[in-house]
VEXLUM-85167 format. One record per residue (C-alpha): residue number from 1; chain; x, y, z. Coordinates in pm, 1 decimal, m for minus. Layout:
N
- zadren/marmi/px/py/pz
- NUM/A/X/Y/Z
...
END
This chain:
362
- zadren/marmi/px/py/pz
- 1/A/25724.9/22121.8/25656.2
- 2/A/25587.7/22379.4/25952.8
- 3/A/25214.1/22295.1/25999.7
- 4/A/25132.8/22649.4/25931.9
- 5/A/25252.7/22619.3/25584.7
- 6/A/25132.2/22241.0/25513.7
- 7/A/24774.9/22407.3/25669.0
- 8/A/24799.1/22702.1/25395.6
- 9/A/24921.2/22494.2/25122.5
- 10/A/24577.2/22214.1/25206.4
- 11/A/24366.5/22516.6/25199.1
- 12/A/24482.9/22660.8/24843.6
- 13/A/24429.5/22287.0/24712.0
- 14/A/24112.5/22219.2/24867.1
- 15/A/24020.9/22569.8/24721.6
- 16/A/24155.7/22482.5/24406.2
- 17/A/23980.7/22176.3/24394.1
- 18/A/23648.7/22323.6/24490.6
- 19/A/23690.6/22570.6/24193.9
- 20/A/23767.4/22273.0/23941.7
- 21/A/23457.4/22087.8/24057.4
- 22/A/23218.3/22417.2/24032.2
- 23/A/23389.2/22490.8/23650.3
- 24/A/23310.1/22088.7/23538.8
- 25/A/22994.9/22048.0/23711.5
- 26/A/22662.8/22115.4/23546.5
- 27/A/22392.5/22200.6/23654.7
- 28/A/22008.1/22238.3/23516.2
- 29/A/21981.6/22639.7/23577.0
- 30/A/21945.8/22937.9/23315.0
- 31/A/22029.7/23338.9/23313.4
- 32/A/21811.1/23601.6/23277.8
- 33/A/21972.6/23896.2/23267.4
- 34/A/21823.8/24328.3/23157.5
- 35/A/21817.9/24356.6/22751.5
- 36/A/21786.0/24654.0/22529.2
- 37/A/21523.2/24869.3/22548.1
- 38/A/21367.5/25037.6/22256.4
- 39/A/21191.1/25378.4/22230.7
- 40/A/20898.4/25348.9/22047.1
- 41/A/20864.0/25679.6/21979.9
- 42/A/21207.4/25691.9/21841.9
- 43/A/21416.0/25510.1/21558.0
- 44/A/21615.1/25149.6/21551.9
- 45/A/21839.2/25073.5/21264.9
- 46/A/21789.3/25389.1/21115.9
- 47/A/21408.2/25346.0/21081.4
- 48/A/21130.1/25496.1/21266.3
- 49/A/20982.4/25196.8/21535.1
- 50/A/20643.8/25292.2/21429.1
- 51/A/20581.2/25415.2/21122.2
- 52/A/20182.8/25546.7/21087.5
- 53/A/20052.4/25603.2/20654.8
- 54/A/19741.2/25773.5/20571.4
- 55/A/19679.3/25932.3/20877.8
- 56/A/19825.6/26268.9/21026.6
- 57/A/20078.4/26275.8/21270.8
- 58/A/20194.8/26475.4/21528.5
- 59/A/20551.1/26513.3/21679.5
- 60/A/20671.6/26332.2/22046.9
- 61/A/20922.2/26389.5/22215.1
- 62/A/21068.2/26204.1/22524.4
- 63/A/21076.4/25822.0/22556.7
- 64/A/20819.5/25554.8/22552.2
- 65/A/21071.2/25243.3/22561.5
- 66/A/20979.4/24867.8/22570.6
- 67/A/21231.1/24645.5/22765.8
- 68/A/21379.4/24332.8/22668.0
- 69/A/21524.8/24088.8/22892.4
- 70/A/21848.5/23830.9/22790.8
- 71/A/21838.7/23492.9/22838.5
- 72/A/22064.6/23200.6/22798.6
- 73/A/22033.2/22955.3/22513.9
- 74/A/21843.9/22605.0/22540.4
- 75/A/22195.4/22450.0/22487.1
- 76/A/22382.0/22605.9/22722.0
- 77/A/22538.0/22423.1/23055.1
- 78/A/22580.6/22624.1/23329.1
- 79/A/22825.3/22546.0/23552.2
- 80/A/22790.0/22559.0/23921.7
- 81/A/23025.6/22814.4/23969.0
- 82/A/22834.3/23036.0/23753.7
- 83/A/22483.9/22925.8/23947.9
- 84/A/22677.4/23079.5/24247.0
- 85/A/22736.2/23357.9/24118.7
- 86/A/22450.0/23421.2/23932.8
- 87/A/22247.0/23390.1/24305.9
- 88/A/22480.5/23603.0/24454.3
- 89/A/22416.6/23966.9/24198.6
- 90/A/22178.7/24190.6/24186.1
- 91/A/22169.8/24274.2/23754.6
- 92/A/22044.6/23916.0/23674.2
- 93/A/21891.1/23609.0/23773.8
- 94/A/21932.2/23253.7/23777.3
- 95/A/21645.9/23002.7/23689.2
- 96/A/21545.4/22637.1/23665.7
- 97/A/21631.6/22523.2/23271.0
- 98/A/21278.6/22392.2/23281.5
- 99/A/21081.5/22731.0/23330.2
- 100/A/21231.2/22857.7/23029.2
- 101/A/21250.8/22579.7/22851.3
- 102/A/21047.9/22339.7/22920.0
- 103/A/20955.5/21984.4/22776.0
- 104/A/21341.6/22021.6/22590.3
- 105/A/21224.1/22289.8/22391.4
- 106/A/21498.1/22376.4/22123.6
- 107/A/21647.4/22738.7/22031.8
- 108/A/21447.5/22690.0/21692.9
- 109/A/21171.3/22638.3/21893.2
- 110/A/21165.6/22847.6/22141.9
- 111/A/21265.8/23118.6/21844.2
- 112/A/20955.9/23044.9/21662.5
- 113/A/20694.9/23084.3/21930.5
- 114/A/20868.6/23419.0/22027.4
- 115/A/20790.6/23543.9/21676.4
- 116/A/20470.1/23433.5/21666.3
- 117/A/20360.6/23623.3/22000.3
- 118/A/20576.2/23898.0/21886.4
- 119/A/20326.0/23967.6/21597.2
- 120/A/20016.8/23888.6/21773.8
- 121/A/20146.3/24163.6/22032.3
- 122/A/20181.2/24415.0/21766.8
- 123/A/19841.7/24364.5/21650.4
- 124/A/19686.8/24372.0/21943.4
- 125/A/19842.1/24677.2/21989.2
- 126/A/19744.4/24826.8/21703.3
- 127/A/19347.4/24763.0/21795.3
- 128/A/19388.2/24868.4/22101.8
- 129/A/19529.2/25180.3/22041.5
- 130/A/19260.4/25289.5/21781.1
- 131/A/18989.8/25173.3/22041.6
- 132/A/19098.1/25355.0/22272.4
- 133/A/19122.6/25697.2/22004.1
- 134/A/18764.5/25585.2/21889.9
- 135/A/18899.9/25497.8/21548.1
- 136/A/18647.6/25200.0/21457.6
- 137/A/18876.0/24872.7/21358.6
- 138/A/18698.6/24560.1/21222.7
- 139/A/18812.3/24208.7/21335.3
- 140/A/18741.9/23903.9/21105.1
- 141/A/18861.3/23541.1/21203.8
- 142/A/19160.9/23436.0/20965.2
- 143/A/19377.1/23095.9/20899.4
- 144/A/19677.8/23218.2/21126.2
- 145/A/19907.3/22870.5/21066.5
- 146/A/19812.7/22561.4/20880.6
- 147/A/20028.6/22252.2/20993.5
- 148/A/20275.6/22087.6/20793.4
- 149/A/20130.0/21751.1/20662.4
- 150/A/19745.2/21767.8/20803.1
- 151/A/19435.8/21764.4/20544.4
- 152/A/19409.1/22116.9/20543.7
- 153/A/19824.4/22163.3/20363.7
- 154/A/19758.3/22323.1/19997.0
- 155/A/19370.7/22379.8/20000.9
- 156/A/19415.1/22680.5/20301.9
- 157/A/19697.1/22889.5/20364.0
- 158/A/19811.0/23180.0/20632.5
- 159/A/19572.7/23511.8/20584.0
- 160/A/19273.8/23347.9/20379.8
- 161/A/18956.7/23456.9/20562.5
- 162/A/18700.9/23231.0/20705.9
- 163/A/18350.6/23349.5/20695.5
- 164/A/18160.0/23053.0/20781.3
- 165/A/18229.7/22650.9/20842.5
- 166/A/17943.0/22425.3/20697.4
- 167/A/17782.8/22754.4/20610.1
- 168/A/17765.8/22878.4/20988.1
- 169/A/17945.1/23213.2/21030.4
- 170/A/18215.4/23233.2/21237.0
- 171/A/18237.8/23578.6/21440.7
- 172/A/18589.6/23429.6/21680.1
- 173/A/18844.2/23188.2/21628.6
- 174/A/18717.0/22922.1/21854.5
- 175/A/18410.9/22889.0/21663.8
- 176/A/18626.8/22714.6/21393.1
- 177/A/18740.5/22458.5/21655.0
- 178/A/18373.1/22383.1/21793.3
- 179/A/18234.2/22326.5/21449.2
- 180/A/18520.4/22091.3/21243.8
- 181/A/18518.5/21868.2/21583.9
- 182/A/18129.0/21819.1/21496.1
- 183/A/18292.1/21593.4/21263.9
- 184/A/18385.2/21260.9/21301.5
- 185/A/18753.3/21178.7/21134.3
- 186/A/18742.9/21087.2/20783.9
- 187/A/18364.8/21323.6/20730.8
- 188/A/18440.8/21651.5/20521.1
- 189/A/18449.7/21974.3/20586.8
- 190/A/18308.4/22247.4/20368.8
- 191/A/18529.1/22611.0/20484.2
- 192/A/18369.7/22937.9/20321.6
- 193/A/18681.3/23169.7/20213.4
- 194/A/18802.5/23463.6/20081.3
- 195/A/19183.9/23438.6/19977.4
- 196/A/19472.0/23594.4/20174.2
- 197/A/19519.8/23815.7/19823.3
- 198/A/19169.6/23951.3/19793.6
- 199/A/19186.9/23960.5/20173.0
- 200/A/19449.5/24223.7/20173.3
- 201/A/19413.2/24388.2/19902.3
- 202/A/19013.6/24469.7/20075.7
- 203/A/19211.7/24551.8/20368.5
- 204/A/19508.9/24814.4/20218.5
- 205/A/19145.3/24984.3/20073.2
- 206/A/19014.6/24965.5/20428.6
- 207/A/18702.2/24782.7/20335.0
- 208/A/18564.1/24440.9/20408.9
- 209/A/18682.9/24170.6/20165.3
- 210/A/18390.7/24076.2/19971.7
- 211/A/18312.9/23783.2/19717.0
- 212/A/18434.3/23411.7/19881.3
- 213/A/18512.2/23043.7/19777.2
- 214/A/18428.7/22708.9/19914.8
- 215/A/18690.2/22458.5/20017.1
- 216/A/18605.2/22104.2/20148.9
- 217/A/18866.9/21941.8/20359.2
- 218/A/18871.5/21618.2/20463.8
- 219/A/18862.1/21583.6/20885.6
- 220/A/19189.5/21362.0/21030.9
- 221/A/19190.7/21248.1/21405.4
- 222/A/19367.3/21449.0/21640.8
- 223/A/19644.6/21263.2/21841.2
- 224/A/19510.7/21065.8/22144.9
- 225/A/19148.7/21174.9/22176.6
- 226/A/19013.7/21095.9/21828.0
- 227/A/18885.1/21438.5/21805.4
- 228/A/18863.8/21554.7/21449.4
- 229/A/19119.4/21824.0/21298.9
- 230/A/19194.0/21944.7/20974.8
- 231/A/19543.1/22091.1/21123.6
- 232/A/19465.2/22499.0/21161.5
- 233/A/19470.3/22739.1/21363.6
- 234/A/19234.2/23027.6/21304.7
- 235/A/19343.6/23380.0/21487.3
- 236/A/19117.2/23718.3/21498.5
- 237/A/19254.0/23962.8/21197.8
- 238/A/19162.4/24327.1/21154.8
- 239/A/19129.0/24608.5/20863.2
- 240/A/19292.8/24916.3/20984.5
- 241/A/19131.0/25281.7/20831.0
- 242/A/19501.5/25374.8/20811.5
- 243/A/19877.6/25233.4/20758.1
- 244/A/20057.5/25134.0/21083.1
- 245/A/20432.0/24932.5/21049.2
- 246/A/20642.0/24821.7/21355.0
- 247/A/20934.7/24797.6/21289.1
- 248/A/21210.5/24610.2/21506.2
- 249/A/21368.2/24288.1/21468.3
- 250/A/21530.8/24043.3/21696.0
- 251/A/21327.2/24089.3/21958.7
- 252/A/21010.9/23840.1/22021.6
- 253/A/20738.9/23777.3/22270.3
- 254/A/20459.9/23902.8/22340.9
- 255/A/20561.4/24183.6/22670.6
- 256/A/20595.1/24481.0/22469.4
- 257/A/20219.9/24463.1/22342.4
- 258/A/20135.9/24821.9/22553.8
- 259/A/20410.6/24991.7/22524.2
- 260/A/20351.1/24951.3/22127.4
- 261/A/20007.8/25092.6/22178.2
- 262/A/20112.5/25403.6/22383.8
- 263/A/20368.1/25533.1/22089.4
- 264/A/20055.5/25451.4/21899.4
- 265/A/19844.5/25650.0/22073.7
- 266/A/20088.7/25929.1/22100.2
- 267/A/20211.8/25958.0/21737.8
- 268/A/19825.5/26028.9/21667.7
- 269/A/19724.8/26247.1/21961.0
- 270/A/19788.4/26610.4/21969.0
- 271/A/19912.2/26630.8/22328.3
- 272/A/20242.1/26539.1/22400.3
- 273/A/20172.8/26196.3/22671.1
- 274/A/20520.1/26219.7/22800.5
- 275/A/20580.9/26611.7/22808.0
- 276/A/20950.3/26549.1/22732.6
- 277/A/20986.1/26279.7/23032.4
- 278/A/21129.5/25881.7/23002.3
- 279/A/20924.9/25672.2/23054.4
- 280/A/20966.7/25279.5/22986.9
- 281/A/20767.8/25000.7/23089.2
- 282/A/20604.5/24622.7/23000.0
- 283/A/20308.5/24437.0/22975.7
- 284/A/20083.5/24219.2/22707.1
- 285/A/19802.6/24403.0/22567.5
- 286/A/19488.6/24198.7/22416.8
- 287/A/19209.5/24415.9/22161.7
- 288/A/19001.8/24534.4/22447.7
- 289/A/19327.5/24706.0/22603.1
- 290/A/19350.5/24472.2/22940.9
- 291/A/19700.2/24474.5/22997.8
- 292/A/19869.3/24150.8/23111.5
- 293/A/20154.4/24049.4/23299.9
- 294/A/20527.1/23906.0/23182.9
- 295/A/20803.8/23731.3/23261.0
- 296/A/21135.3/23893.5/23400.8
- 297/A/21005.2/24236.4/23583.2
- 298/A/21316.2/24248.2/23795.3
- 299/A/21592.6/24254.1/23509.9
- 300/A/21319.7/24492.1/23320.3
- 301/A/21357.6/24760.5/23586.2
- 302/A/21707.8/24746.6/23605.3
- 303/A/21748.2/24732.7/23210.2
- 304/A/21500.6/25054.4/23237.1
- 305/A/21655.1/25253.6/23503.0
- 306/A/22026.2/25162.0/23309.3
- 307/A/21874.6/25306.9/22974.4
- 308/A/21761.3/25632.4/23158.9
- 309/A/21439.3/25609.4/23291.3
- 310/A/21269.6/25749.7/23573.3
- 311/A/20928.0/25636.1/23560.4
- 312/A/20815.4/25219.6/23482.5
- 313/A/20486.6/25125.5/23349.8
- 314/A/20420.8/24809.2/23600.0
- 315/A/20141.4/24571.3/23483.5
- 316/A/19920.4/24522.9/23837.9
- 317/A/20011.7/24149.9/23876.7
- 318/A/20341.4/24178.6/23800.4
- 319/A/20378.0/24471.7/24058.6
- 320/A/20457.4/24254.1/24426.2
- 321/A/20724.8/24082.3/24240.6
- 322/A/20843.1/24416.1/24089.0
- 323/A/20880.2/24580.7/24429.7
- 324/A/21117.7/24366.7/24558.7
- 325/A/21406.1/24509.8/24405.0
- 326/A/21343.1/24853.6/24218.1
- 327/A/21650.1/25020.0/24134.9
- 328/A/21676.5/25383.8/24298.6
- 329/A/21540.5/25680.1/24096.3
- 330/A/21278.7/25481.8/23928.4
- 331/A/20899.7/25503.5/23999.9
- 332/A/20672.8/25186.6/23958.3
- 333/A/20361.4/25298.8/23835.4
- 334/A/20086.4/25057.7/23814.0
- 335/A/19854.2/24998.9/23462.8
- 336/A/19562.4/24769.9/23422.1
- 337/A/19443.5/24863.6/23128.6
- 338/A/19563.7/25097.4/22820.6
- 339/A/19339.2/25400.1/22968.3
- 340/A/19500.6/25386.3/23335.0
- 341/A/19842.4/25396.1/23128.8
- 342/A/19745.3/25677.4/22934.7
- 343/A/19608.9/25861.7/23250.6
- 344/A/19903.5/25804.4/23450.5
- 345/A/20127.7/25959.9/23160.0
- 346/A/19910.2/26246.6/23138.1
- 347/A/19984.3/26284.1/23518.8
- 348/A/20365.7/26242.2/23449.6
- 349/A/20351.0/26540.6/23187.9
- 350/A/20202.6/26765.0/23409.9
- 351/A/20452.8/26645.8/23703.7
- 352/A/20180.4/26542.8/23906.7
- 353/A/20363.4/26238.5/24012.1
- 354/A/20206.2/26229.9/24376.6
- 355/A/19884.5/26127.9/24222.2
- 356/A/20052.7/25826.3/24035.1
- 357/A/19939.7/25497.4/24108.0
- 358/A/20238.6/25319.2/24236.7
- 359/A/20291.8/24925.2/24272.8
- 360/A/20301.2/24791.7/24665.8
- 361/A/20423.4/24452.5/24810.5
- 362/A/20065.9/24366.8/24785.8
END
């Protein structure tokens, strides 16, 4: 056989072998890759995103889209030939397993919290959106979960309110903590309530729930530290003046917190925010309107800039990594709170975009 050909033929197989080892071997990496994104000033499913009762309205137009970002599931193997070439594009990213999901978190799992932030976004956004209209909104401290098996299973339940803990108010939902580990383990508890039924029923009439029960639990120890628990966890609820529904399902998380709160804003504002333009963008929101950052910016921008738009909503801290890569035609503009969002869409309505805040490398 000529050497050139016995050369060629070594080369295919060596190539051929190097392709059977990256298909068969595994390796402990993840994909991110850009998701939908979702105007909330617009419709999914055939529904309105945001849907606003007892309160007038006034028409939007343009787009005020949140942005998703795709991952991999907890069970899926990469292969190393896919790790390549996951390193080598630009429209997604590859990750360790771990930061995703870490301590072997399941699907299920990983499912579940993603729900739970999910709703905790949307009611953050909905406070901070009325705060920032001046609309008063009332926060009360309410059973959030109550774990499977633990002393507090069939005597509380999700939405009752707690007004006080061995008759000492609560005003925030670590003052339940501080005062049921007073306790020693086996000591009761005596919880001050008003059911989730009454609760909601005071809060569809946009009052404060009024009359209340007693309910004594008794305290467990907590795993490892012999702290006492009686297995909830208490989160801040609210009574809205007014109706407001979000709806959109299989998404989770908790990154598309201000973006709910802008359509908020805008649905109930008589000015137009985007004057017709897109706009998309990211970021957790908490009550007082900070805005926070999130996970995936990159694949965000790109999912953005696929879907259309021409200006991002950057959370600050998120905005060095953001830079990086920004996919041409879009604008990074950069939000620290709900009221510099607002301000920088009023900017973008009037084409004023020069004065935009825009995220740098530092």
């Amino acid at each position: 056989m000529p050497r050139r050909t016995a050369t060629m033929l070594a080369s295919t197989l060596m190539l051929f072998a190097l392709l059977c080892a990256g298909v068969f071997i595994k390796v402990p990496y993840s994909e991110m890759s850009p998701g939908p994104t979702f105007n909330t000033l617009g419709e999914a499913d055939g529904e309105a995103v945001l849907q606003i009762n007892g309160r007038k309205t006034y028409a939007t137009t343009g787009h005020l889209n949140m942005t998703t970002v795709r991952v991999t599931s907890a069970e899926y193997e990469m292969n190393l030939l896919e790790a390549v070439y996951g390193w080598l594009a630009t429209d997604n990213i590859v990750v360790p397993h771990e930061n995703l999901y870490p301590h072997g978190k399941t699907d299920e799992q990983s499912t579940q919290e993603n729900a739970e932030e999910f709703s905790q976004s949307q009611e953050s956004a909905k406070v901070a959106a009325l705060r920032q209209l001046g609309i008063p909104v009332t926060a009360r401290v309410a059973v959030f979960t109550v774990v499977k098996g633990s002393p507090a299973e069939g005597k509380l339940h999700a939405g009752y309110v707690i007004k006080a803990v061995d008759g000492t108010p609560v005003k925030a939902p670590e003052d339940v903590a501080k005062l049921v580990t007073r306790h020693k383990a086996g000591e009761n508890v005596e919880f001050t309530i008003v059911p989730a039924k009454e609760a909601a029923a005071a809060e569809k009439a946009g009052k404060e729930p009024e009359g209340s029960e007693k309910v004594v639990i008794t305290t467990a120890p907590a795993d490892g530290d012999g702290h006492a628990i009686v297995g909830i966890r208490a989160e801040t609820d609210h009574t809205f003046p007014f109706g407001i529904d979000i709806k959109l399902t299989d998404v989770g998380g908790p990154s598309a917190g201000l973006m709910f709160a802008l359509g908020i804003v805008d649905k109930l504002t008589p000015q137009d925010l985007t004057g017709g333009k897109f706009v998309a963008g990211t970021g957790t929101i908490d009550d007082t309107g900070k805005v926070g950052p999130i996970g995936g910016i990159q694949m965000k921008t790109i999912g953005a800039r696929k879907a259309g738009a021409r200006y991002f909503l950057t959370p600050a801290d998120n905005c060095a990594s953001a830079v990086k890569n920004v996919p041409d035609g879009l604008t990074l503009v950069k939000v620290d709170t709900i009221d510099d969002a607002t301000k920088s869409l009023e900017k973008i309505s009037k084409g004023d975009t020069a004065a935009l805040p825009q995220c740098t490398a530092k």
